[in-house]
Each structure stands twice: as C-alpha cells, then as structure tokens.
C-alpha positions in Angstrom: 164.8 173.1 118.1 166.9 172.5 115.0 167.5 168.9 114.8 170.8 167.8 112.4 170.9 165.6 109.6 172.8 162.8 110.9 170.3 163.0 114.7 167.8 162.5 111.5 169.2 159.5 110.3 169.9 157.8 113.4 166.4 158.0 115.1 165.4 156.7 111.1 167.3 154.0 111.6 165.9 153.4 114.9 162.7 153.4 114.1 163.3 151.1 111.8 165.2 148.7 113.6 162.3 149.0 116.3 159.8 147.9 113.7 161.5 144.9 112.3 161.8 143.9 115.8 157.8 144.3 116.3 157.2 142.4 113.7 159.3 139.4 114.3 157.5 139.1 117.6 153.9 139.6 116.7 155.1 137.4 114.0 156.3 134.2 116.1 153.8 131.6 116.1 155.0 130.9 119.4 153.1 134.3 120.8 150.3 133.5 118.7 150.0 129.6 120.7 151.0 131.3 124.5 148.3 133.9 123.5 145.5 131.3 122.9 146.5 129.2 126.2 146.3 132.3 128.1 142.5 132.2 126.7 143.2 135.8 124.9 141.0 136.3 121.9 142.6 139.1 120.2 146.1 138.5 119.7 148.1 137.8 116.5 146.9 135.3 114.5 149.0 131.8 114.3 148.8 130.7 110.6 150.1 127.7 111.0 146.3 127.0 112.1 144.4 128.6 109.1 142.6 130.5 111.6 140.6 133.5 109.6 140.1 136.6 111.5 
C-alpha cells in the first residue's frame, strides 16, 4: 500500500497533536493530586510537592 504525501503529513500532524495533548494531561497537577487520593503509587509526579521519584 502506497500511502501519499499529503495522508503523510496529516497522520504527522496527528500524531503530534495527540502528543501535546498527552502531555498536558499527565502534566496537570490536578491528575497528579486525584492519583495520590485514589492511593495510586505510580502515577505522574505532582511537582508542586518536590516529590523525588
């Protein structure tokens, strides 16, 4: 399957996109706090505590 230059760019682009979004979220302090009260230990780490991993 041949795949064209421009279906190239666009799933690129998406990719990208997709990305930025991951890593806004895993980014949010807020998932990093509902993570802890949920009493998960391996989530994202919230810096606004200084926590080390």
């Amino acid at each position: 399957m041949r795949v064209s230059t421009a279906d190239a760019i666009a799933q690129h682009r998406a990719l990208k996109e997709g990305a930025a979004v991951f890593q806004r979220v895993f980014n949010d302090p807020a998932l990093a706090e509902a993570i802890a009260a949920a009493g998960i230990a391996d989530g994202p780490v919230n810096r606004a505590t200084g926590r080390a991993a």
